[in-house]
N, C-alpha and C positions, 0 to 999 in steps of 0.2 A: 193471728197465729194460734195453733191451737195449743188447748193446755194439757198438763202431762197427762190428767184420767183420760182426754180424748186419743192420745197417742196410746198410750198404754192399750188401750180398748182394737186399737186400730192393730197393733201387733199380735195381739190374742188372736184379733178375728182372722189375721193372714194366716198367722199358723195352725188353727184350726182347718182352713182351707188347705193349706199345704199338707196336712195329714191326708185330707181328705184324697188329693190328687196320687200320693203314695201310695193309698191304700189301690188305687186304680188301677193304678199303674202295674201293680203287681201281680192283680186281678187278672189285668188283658193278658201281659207276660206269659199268667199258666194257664189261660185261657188258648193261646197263640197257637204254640204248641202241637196242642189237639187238633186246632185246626187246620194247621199248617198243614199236617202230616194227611188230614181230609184232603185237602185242596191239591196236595201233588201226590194223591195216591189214586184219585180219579182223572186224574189230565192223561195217562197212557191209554186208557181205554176211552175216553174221550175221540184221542186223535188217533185210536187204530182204528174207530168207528169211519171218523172221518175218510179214511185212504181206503176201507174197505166200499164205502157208499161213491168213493172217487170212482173206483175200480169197475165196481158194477155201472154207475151211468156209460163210463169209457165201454163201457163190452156191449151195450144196444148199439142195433144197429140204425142208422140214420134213415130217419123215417118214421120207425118204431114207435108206437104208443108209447108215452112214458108217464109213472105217479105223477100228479099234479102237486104235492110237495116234492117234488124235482124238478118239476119242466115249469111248473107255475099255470097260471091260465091265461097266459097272456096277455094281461090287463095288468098295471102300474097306476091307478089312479087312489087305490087307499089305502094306506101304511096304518099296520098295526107297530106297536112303538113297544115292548116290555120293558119299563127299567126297574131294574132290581138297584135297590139300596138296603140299607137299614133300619130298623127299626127304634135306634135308639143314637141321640147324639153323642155331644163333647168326643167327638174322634177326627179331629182336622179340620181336612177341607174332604174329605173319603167321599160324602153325601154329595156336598156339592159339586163336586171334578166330575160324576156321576150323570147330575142333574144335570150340569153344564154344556154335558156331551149331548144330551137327549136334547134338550131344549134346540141348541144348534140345528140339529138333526130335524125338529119338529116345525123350527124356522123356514128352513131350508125347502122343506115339503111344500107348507105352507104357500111360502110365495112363487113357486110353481104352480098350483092352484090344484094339489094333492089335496086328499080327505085326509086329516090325520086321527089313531082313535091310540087312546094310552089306557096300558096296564101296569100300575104300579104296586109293585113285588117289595114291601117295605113302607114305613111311618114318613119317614123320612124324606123321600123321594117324592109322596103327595104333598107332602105339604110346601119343596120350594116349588113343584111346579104347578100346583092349581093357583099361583097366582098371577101367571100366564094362558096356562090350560086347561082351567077348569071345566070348558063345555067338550076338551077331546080328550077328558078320562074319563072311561066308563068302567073301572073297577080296580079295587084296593085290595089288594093278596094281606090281608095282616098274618104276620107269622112271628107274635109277641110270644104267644103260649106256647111254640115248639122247644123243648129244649135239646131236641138233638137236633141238623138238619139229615134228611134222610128220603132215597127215592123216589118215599110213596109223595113228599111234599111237593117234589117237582114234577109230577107223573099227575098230579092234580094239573097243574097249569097246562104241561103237557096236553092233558087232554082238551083242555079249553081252548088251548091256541089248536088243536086238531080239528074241533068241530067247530068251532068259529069261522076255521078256512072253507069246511068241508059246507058250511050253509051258505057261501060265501059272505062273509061279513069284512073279508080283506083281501087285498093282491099280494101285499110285500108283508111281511111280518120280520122286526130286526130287535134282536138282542144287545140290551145294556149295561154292562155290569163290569167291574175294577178285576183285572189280573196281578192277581199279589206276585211280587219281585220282589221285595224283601220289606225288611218292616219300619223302613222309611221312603219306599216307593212302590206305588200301586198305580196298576197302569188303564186307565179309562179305556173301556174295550168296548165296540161296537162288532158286534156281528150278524150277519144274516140269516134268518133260519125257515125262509117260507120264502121264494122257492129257497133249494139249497145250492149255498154258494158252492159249486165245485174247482178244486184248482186245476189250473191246465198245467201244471209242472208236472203233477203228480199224474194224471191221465195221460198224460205226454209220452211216457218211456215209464209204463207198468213194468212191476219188478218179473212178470211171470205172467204167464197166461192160463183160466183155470175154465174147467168146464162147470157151471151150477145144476144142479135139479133139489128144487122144482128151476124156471128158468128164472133169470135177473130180474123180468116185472113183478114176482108175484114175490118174490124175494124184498125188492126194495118196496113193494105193495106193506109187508110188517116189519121191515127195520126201519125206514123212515118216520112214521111217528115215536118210533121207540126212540129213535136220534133225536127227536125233538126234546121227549123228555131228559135222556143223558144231559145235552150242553144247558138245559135250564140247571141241573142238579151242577152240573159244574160249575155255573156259574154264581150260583147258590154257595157253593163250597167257597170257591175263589173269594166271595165278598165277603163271606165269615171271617179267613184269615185276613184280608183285607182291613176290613175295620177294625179286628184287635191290636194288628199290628199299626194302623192307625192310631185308634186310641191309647197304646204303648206309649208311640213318640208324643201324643198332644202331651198327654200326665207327665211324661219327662220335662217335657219345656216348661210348662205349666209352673211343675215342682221348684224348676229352677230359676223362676221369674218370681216366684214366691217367695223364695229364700233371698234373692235382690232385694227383696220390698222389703224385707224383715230387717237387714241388712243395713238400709237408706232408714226407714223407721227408726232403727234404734240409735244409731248416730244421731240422729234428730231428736229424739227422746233423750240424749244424754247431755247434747249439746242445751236444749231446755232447761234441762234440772240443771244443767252448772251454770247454767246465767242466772237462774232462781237461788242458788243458794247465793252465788256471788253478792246478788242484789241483797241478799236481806245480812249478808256480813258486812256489804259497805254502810248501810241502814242502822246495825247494830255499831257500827266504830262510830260514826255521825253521831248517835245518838248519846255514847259514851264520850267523846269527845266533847257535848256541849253541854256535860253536866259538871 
């Protein structure tokens, strides 16, 4: 059983901890926020890119040369893998629901007898999976030192995943990163971004029919890498809110798992000291009693 300096020590040390998680907490909170207001002020131009890159594939005509980040090169044999996470823990399961998705993903490749090659956009993300896939990452985005996220960050990778395609170093290249819904659920999102996924809803029954000049190839020839860079910055943005709001909720639980402990701790703590006194006032009546 332990004794009360041990208990004593043990309630210090929880609620020291438990500061620690408030102070976090409060942190991500107005951290959130900012980011929040990021992550759904870039999603509109996000997906009027998309419906406009719909638009233009839908308007060539069949047959047509088309950007090879759009048509592909018609090879499927090596998957470029992005997955963005974080670079810093204690925020859930955010990193892993993340990681979890790629892995599947890199699995899945795999035993189809796919080339897999990973670039991981975050700390976090290499490290659950180089203990799986260490030999199919070939580079670490660290992004500790940025304090804002911002264009030029994503417009870096951007261009990597462009010339990478463009030497050909991949067929498929697919995007991984958490769509924040609110700040106890963040939704593990895979997407496609090499070739590009087009929807047939949307190409199906265009709102309008437009003329271009110069004409759609030479048009989707410079907004297509430019898309590439957009949905990285989106999804850039999305994980920022992401993990804050992640990390929100763990420091809430956290806090209030802590204050349980303190709770159970000192019941125990009190319950001790009154057996201890008890003990030494039957010890003292005993003792008075046999004099």
């Amino acid at each position: 059983m332990p004794s009360l300096k041990d208990l004593r020590n043990r309630i210090a040390s929880v609620k020291a901890t438990q500061k620690i998680t408030k102070a976090m907490q409060m942190v991500a909170a107005a951290k959130l926020r900012r980011a929040q207001n990021a992550a759904e002020a870039a999603r509109p131009y996000a997906e009027r890119m998309g419906r406009v890159l719909n638009a233009l594939a839908a308007s060539i005509a069949p047959g047509s040369p088309a950007p090879g980040l759009l048509a592909g090169n018609g090879r499927d044999k090596i998957h470029l893998l992005i997955v963005c996470t974080a670079e810093r823990g204690l925020c859930g399961g955010f990193n892993s629901s993340i990681a979890r998705l790629a892995r599947e993903a890199a699995t899945a490749l795999i035993g189809q007898g796919k080339t897999v090659k990973i670039i991981c956009v975050g700390k976090k993300g290499n490290d659950i999976l180089r203990r799986q896939f260490e030999r199919e990452i070939i580079e670490v985005v660290d992004l500790r030192s940025v304090k804002q996220l911002g264009f030029v960050n994503a417009e870096a990778i951007g261009r990597k995943i462009v010339s990478m395609y463009e030497a050909g170093d991949f067929d498929v290249c697919t995007l991984f990163y958490a769509r924040f819904k609110s700040v106890i659920s963040q939704i593990p999102t895979a997407l496609q971004l090499v070739p590009l996924s087009v929807s047939r809803e949307e190409t199906a029954a265009p709102e309008a029919v437009y003329d271009y000049e110069p004409d759609e190839e030479q048009i989707l020839t410079t907004l297509l890498p430019r898309n590439v860079s957009i949905q990285v910055l989106r999804a850039l943005l999305e994980n920022a809110a992401s993990e804050q709001g992640a990390r929100m909720s763990a420091m809430d639980s956290a806090s209030r798992n802590a204050g349980e402990m303190i709770k159970k701790q000192t019941m125990q703590y009190n319950r001790s000291r009154q057996a201890m006194i008890t003990k030494e006032l039957i010890e003292i009546i005993s003792g008075a009693e046999a004099l």
